[in-house]
C-alpha positions, 0 to 999 in steps of 0.5 A: 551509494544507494540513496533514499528516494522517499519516505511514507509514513502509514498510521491507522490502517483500517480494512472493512467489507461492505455487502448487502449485510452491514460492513463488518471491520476485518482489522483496525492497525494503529502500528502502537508496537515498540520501535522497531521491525513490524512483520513476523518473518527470521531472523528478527521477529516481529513487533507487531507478534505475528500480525504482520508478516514478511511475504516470502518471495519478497524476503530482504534484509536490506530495509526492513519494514519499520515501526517507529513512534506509532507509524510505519516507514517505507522507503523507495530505494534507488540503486546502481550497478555497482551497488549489491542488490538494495532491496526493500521489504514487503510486509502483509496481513490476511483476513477472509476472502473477499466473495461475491457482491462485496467490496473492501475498504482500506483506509490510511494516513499517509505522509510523504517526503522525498522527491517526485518519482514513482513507488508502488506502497500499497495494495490489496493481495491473492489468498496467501499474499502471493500476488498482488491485484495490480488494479488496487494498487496505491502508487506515489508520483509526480505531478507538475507544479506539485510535490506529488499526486497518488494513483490508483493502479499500475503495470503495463496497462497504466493507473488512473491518477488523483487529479490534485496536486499534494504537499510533501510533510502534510497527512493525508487521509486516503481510501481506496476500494476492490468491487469483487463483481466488476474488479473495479478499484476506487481511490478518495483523498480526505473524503468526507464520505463514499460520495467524495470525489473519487477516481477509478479503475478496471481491469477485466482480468482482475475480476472477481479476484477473492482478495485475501490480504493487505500489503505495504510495499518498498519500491526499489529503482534500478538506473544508471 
């Protein structure tokens, strides 16, 4: 059957940019809907009233994205040959396009249960959300001795990762960044400021990339 690997629970999502002119806010999401689907996409609507909506050439219906009790639930899914095609939902919200010489900003509350395997769960996306920038994507994964740890970047070229190790059931406060000029992405846990100790990634040939959205993603693994 297909099994649940991980739940994330996201609250407080609150994206910003930051330029030689004061960072402005681009949007503050508390999820304080009605339990239920958050994006905008057929056949079910969306709590969240168009906010939020499903990217097209990710559409599923097997685990929509959820809102329940004022947080988001993604859910890392495992499947087997023999299972038809589970399949998590992608959910997304635009602003205007990152341009040169500025970075933004999104910071969350994630809470974590599960076991220790890897789920891509968030990242900053291309104008009209069809492709994600690989360096700024937030992952979730093992570390020894640990319940887990987060990473900054993924794909073929690897991530960097938080070097402490988490705890599943707790609530953690991360940050993460995209520099427009260097392609450079930043991820803190609990900082107290952008001085906090941080750890970063690079990817030339995400550079300068005029990132226009935000994503909350559903891993779903294949094995067997």
């Amino acid at each position: 059957m297909s099994t649940i690997l991980r739940n994330l629970f996201a609250c407080m999502a609150i994206l910003g940019v930051a330029s030689a002119a004061p960072a402005a806010v681009l949007f503050s999401e508390t999820f304080s809907y009605p339990d239920g689907h958050l994006a905008s996409a057929p056949p079910d609507g969306g709590v969240s009233g168009g906010l939020w909506t499903v990217l097209q050439q990710t559409y599923r219906t097997t685990h929509s994205a959820d809102v329940s009790n004022g947080k988001i639930a993604l859910l890392q899914i495992q499947h087997y040959p023999s299972i038809p095609n589970p399949s998590g939902e992608d959910v997304y919200r635009g602003f205007s396009a990152l341009a040169a010489g500025q970075t933004i900003y999104a910071g969350f509350d994630v809470t974590a249960s599960g076991n220790d395997d890897y789920a891509v769960f968030a990242d900053f996306v291309w104008p009209d959300g069809v492709y994600s920038a690989p360096a700024t994507s937030l992952v979730i994964g093992p570390l020894s001795g640990s319940d887990f740890t987060f990473r900054i970047g993924y794909g073929l070229t690897g991530g960097v990762r938080w070097p402490s190790g988490l705890a599943f059931d707790t609530t953690y406060r991360v940050v993460m960044s995209y520099e427009f000029d260097t392609g450079s992405s930043k991820l803190w846990v609990n900082p107290a400021s952008e001085s906090s100790t941080n750890v970063s990634k690079t990817l030339a040939a995400y550079q300068s990339k005029p990132v226009s959205g935000f994503e909350l993603r559903q891993d779903t693994l294949c094995c067997g």
